[in-house]
MIDOSE-1310 file (N, C-alpha, C; in nm, 2 decimals, decimal comma, always signed):
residues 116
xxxx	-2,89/-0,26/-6,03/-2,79/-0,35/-5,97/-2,70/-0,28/-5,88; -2,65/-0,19/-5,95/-2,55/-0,08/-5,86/-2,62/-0,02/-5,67; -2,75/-0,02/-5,73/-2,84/+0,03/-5,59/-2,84/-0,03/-5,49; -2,90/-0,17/-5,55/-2,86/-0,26/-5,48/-2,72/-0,34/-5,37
xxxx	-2,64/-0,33/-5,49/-2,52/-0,33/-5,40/-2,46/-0,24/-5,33; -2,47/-0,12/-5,33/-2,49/+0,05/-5,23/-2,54/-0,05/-5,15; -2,72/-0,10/-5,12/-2,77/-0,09/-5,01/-2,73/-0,22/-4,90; -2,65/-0,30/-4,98/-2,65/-0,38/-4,92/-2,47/-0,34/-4,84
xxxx	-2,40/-0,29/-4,92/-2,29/-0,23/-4,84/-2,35/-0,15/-4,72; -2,40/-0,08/-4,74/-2,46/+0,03/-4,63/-2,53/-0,02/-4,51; -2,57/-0,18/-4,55/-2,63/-0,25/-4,42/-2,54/-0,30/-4,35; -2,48/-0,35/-4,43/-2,32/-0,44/-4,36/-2,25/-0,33/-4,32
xxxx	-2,24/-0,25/-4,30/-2,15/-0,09/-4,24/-2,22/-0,08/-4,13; -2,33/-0,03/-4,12/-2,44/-0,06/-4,05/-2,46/-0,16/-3,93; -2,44/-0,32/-3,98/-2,42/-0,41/-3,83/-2,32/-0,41/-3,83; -2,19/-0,38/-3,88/-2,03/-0,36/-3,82/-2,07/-0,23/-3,70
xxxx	-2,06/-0,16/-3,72/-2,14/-0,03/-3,65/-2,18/-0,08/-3,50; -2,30/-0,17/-3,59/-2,34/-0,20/-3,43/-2,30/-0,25/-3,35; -2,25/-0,39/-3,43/-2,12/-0,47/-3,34/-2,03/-0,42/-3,23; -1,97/-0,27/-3,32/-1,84/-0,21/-3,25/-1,93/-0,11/-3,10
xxxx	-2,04/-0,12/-3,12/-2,09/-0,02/-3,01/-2,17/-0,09/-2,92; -2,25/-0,18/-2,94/-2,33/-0,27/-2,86/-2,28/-0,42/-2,86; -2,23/-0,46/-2,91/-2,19/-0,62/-2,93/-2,12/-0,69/-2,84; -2,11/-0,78/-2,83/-1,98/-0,89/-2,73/-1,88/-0,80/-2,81
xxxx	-1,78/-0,73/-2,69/-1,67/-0,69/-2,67/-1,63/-0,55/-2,74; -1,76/-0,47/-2,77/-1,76/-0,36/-2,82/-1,73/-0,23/-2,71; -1,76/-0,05/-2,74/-1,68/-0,02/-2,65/-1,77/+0,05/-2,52; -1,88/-0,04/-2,51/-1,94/-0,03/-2,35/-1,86/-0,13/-2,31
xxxx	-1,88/-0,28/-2,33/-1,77/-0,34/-2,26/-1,59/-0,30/-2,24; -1,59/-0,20/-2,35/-1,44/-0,18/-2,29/-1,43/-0,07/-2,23; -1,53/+0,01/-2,18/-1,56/+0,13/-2,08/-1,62/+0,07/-1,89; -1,68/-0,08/-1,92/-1,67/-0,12/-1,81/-1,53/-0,21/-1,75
xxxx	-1,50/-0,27/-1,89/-1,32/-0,33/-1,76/-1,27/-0,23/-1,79; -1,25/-0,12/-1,86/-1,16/+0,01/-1,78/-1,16/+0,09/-1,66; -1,32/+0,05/-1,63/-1,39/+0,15/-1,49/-1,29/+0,03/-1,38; -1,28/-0,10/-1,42/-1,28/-0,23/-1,31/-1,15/-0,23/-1,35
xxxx	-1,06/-0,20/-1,43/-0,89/-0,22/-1,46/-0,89/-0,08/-1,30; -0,91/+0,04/-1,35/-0,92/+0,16/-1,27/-0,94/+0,13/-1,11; -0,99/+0,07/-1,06/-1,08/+0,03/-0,96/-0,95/-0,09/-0,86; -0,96/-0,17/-0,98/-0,83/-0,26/-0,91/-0,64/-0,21/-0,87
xxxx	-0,65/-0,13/-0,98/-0,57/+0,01/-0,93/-0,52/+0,04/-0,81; -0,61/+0,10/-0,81/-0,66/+0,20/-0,66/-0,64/+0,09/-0,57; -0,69/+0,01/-0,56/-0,70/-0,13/-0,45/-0,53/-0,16/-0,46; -0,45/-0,17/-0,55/-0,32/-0,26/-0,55/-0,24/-0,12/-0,50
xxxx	-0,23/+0,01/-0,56/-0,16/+0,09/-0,53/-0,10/+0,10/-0,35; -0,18/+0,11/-0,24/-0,12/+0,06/-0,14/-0,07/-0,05/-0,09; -0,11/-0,16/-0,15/-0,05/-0,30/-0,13/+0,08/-0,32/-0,19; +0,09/-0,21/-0,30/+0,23/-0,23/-0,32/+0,33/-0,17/-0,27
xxxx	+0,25/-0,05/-0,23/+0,34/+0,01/-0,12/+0,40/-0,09/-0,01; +0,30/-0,18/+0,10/+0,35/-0,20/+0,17/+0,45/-0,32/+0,12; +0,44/-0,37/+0,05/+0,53/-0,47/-0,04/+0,66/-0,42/-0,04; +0,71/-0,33/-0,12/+0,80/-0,24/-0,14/+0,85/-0,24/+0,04
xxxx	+0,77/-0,17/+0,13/+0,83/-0,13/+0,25/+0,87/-0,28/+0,31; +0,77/-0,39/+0,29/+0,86/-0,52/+0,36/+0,99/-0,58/+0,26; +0,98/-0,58/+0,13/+1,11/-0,59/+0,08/+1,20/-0,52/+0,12; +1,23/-0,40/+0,15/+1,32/-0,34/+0,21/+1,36/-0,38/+0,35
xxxx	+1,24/-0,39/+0,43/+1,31/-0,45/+0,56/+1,34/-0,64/+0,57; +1,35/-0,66/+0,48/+1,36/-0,78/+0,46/+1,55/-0,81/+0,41; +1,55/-0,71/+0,31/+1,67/-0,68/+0,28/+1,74/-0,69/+0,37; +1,72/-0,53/+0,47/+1,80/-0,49/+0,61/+1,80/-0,61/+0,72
xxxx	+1,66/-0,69/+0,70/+1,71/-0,82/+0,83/+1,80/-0,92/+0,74; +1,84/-0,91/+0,63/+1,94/-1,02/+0,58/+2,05/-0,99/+0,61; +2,10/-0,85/+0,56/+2,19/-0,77/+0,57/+2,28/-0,73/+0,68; +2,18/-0,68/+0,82/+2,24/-0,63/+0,88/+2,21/-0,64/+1,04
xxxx	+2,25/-0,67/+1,11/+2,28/-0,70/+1,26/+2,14/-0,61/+1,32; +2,18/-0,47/+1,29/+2,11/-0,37/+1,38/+1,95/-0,37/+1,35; +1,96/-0,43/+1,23/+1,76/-0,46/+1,22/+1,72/-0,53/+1,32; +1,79/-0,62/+1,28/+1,75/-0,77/+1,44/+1,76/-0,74/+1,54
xxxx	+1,85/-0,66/+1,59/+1,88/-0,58/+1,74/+1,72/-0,48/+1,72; +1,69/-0,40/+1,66/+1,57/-0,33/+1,69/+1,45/-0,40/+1,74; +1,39/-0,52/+1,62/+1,31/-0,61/+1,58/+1,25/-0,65/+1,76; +1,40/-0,71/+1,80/+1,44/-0,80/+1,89/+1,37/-0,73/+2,04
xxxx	+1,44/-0,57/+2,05/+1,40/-0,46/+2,14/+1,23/-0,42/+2,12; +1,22/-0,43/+2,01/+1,07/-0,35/+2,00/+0,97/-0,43/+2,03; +1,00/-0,54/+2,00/+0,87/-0,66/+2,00/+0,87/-0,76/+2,12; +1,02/-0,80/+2,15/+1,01/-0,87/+2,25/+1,11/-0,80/+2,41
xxxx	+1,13/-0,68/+2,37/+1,16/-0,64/+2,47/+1,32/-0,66/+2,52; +1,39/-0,74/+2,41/+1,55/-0,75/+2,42/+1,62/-0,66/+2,50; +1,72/-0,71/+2,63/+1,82/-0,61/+2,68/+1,92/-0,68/+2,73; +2,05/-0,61/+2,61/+2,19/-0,66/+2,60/+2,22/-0,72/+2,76
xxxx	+2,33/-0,79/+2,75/+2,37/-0,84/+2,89/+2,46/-0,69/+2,96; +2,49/-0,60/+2,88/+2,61/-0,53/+2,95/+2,50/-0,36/+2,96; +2,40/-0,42/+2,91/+2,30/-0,29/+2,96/+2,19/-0,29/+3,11; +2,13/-0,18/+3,20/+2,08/-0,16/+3,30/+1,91/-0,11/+3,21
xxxx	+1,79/-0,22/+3,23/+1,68/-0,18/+3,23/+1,60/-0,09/+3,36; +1,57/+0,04/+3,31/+1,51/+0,07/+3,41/+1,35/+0,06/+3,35; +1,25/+0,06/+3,44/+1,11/+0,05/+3,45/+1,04/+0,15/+3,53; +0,97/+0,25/+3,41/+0,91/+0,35/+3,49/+0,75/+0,34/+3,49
xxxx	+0,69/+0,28/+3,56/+0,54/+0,28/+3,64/+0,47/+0,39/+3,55; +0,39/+0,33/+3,46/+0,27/+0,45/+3,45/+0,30/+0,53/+3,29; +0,40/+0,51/+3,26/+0,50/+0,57/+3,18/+0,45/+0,51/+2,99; +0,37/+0,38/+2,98/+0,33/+0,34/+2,88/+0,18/+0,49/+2,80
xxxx	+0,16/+0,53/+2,95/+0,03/+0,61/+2,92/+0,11/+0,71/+2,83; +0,19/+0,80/+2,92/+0,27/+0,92/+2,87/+0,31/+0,91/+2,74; +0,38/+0,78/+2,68/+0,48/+0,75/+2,60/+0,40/+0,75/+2,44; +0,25/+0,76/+2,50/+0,13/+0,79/+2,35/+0,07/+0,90/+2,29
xxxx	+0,12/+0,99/+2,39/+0,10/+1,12/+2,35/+0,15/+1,18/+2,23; +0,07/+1,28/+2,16/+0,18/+1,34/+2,05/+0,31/+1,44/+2,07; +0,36/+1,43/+1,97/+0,48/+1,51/+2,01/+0,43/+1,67/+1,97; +0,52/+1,77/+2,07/+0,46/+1,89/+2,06/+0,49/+1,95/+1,89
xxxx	+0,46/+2,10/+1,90/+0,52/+2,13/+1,72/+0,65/+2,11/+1,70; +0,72/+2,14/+1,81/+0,87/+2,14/+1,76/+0,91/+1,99/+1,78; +0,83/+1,88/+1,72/+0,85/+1,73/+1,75/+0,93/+1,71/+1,80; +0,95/+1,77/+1,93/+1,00/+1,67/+2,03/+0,89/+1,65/+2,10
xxxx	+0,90/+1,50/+2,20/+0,74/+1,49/+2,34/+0,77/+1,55/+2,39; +0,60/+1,59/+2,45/+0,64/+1,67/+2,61/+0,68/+1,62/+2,69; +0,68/+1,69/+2,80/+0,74/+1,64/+2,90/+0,64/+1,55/+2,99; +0,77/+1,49/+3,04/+0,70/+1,36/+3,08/+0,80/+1,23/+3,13
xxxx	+0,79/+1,15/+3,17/+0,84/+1,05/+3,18/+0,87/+0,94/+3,06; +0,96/+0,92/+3,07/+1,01/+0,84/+2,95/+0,95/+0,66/+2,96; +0,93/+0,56/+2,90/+0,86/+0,45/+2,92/+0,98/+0,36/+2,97; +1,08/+0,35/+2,90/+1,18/+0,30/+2,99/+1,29/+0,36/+2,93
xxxx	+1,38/+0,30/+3,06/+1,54/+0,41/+3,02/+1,69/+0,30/+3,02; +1,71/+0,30/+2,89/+1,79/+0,20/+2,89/+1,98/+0,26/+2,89; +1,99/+0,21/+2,99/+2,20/+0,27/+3,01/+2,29/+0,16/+2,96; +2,40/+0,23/+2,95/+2,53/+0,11/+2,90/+2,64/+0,14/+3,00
């Protein structure tokens, strides 16, 4: 009788066993959504970056004048009433070049020149 119930524990140890290694939700499946937790990672890590960088400038356009003054200049080309736009011909080409090592640009013409 004793044998018996040994062998029958030893079988049930046995498909727990197997359960834990091969079964619905054993630890192949928890080595593949670890590979796919890992994977989605990687994919979110720069998206939250840029998140982070638009929260911040979102902040600064609530916040502060001079964002909108840049925004305003960069994209649509804004120029104060008490300022002189100058327009230099040719000057968009120059203005893509890299900057030398001592990051300043070469020389060259400036894309436009704005005075007060």
């Amino acid at each position: 009788m004793l044998k018996w119930l040994a062998m029958v524990l030893v079988v049930l140890v046995a498909l727990l066993q197997y359960r834990l290694w091969f079964g619905v939700g054993g630890l192949g499946e928890f080595v593949e959504v670890r590979d796919r937790v890992d994977a989605l990672e990687a994919q979110n890590r720069p998206l939250r970056a840029r998140n982070a960088r638009l929260a911040a400038e979102v902040v600064d356009l609530k916040t502060g004048l001079d964002a909108i003054e840049e925004r305003a200049r960069s994209d649509i080309g804004m120029v104060r009433s008490d300022e002189q736009f100058y327009w230099v011909p040719g000057a968009a080409v120059e203005a893509t070049r890299q900057p030398a090592e001592g990051g300043l640009p070469e020389t060259g013409p400036l894309p436009a020149e704005v005075g007060r």
